[in-house]
N, C-alpha and C positions, 0 to 999 in steps of 0.2 A: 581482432573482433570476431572473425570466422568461428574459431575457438569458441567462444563464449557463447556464440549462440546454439552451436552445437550442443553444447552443454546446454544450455537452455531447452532445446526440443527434445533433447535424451531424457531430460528429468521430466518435464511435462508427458510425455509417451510412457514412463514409467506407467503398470498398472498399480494402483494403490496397494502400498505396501503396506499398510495399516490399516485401520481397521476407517470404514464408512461412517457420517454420524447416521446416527440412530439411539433414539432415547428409550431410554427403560420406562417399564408399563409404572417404576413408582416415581418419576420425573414430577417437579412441580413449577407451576409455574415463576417461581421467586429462583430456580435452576438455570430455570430457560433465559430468563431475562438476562442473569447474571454468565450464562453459555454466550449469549448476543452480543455481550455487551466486548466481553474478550474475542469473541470473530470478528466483527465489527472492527477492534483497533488492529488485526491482522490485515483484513482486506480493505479497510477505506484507501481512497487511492493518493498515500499522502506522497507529496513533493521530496522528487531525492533532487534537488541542485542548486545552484542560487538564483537571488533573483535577477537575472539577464534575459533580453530579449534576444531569439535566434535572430532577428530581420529576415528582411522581406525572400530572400535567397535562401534561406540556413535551414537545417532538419537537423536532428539528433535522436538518432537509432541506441539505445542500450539494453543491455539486460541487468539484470539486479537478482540480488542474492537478501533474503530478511530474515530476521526471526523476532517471534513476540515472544515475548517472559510469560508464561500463563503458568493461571495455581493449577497444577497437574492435581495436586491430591486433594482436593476438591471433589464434591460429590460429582457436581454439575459438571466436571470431563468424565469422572469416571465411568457415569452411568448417560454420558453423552454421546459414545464412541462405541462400537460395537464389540471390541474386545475389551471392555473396561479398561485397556490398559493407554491411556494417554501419553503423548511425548510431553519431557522438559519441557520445548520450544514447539509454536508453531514455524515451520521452515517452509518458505514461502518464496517462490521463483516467478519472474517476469521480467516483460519483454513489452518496452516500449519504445511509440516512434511519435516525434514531437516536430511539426511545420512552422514557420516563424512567416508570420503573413503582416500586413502594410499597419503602419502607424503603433508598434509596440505590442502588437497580437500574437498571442502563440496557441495554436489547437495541437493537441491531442491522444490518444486511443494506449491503451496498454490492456495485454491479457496474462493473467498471473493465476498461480495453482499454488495453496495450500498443500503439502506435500502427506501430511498423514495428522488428522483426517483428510481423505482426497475432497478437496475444496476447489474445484475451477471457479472461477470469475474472470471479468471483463470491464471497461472502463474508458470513461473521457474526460477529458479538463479543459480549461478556456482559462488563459492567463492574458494579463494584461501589465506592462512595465509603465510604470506610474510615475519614476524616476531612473536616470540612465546613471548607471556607474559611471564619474567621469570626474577628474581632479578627485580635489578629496571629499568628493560627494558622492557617499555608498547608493547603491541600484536598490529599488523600492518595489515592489508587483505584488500584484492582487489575483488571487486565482481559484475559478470553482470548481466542482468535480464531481460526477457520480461514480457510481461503484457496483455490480452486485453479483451474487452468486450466478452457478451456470450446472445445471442438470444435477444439484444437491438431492436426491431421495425426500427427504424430511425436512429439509430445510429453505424457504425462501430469503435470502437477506440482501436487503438494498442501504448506500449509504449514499448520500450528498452532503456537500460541507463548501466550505469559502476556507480563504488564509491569506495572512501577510506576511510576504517576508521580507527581509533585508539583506546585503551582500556588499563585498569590495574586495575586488581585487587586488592581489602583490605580483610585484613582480613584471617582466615581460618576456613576449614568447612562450618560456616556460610560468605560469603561474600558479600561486596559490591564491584562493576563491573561498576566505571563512565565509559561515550567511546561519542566520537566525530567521525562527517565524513563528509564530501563533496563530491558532484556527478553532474552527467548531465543526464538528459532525455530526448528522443529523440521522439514524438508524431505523429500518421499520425492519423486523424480522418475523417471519412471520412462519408456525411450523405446517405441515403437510404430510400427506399420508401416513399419518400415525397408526400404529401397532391399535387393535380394536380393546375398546375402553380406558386408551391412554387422551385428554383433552389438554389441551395448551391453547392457549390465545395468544394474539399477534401482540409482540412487543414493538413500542418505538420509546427512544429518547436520544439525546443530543450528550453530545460529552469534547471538555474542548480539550485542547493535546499543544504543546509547542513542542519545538524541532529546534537541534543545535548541526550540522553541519561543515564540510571541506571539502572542497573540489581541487584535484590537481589536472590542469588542465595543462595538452603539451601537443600543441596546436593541433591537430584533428584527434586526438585519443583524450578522454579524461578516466579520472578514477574520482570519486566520490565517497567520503564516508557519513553516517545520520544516526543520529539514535531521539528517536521521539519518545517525548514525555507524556503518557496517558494514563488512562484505565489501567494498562501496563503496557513495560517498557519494548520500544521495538531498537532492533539493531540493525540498519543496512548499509550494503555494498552495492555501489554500479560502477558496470564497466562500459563508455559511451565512444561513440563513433561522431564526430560532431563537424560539420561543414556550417 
């Protein structure tokens, strides 16, 4: 687990190796919206694991590895990024830690960085296990979340959303952890300090997303894999510490 986080504060410490956003003076706002709309499914802060409550003792520390599918050759990266030149993927690193507190409650906190464009953000969630995995009755939770950038130049963007998921575990000791969900996201982006005579207005809209997932969990280590269904496709990896 050492490993990984290392790896995690090396990539976050990186200086951006790509280019900053920053929009071109002929940006519009049908651009921006449509810029938002693909950040927004990078950074909203969706759920990598099933649904299980830690209990009242339990934490789970991991890092996580993502990438979103975004239309690179699109006007809206090209002239959204200061080197016109956009990645494939957005490639997106974080680092969460999650508290399991009384009666099926679980709070919180992760901090993740968009790797090129340099995109830091920050984030909380508040879950609740609505149904306990147990016999052959899959685990149930409901869980909400904010989300938003962190010292972007040009860009403000906030997201909050809810979700269900479902889960059941195989196996014991060593397990497998398939788990499904569905959700909605809520986005207000909003641009800043624009280049003079360039004008954008604040966009908001909601967009829902579901999530297929695996957890291999081997008693305090798990591995995680996710690919959510949105706006476009995200792919993630976690590596988890879990007591």
């Amino acid at each position: 687990m050492k490993r990984y986080l290392i790896v995690f504060l090396f990539l976050w410490a990186i200086p951006a190796a790509g280019a900053e956003v920053k929009f071109d003076q002929s940006y519009t706002q049908q651009m921006f919206r449509d810029f938002s709309e693909e950040v927004g499914a990078a950074i909203h802060y969706r759920p990598i694991g099933p649904a299980v409550a830690l209990g009242v003792k339990g934490f789970d520390l991991g890092v996580e590895i993502m990438a979103t599918d975004i239309n690179e050759n699109k006007n809206y990266w090209k002239k959204g990024v200061e080197n016109q030149s956009p990645p494939s993927y957005l490639l997106n690193s974080r680092i969460h830690f999650l508290k399991g507190l009384p009666f099926g409650f679980d709070v919180g906190v992760a901090l993740g960085k968009v790797l090129d464009p340099d995109i830091p953000y920050v984030g909380g969630e508040a879950r609740y296990e609505i149904l306990q995995d147990k016999g052959l009755r899959p685990g149930l939770s409901i869980r909400g979340y904010y989300s938003q950038t962190l010292n972007v130049d040009q860009l403000d963007l906030k997201a909050y959303g809810v979700d269900l998921s479902v889960s059941k575990g195989l196996g014991v000791g060593i397990k497998i952890i398939p788990y499904a969900g569905i959700g909605q996201y809520w986005v207000s982006s909003k641009p800043q300090n624009l280049t003079s005579g360039l004008r954008l207005d604040k966009e908001e809209f909601s967009t829902p997303y579901g999530f297929l997932g695996a957890r291999l969990q081997m008693v305090l280590l798990s591995v995680t894999a996710q690919v959510d269904y949105g706006v476009v496709p995200s792919f993630n990896l976690q590596f988890g510490f879990i007591f």
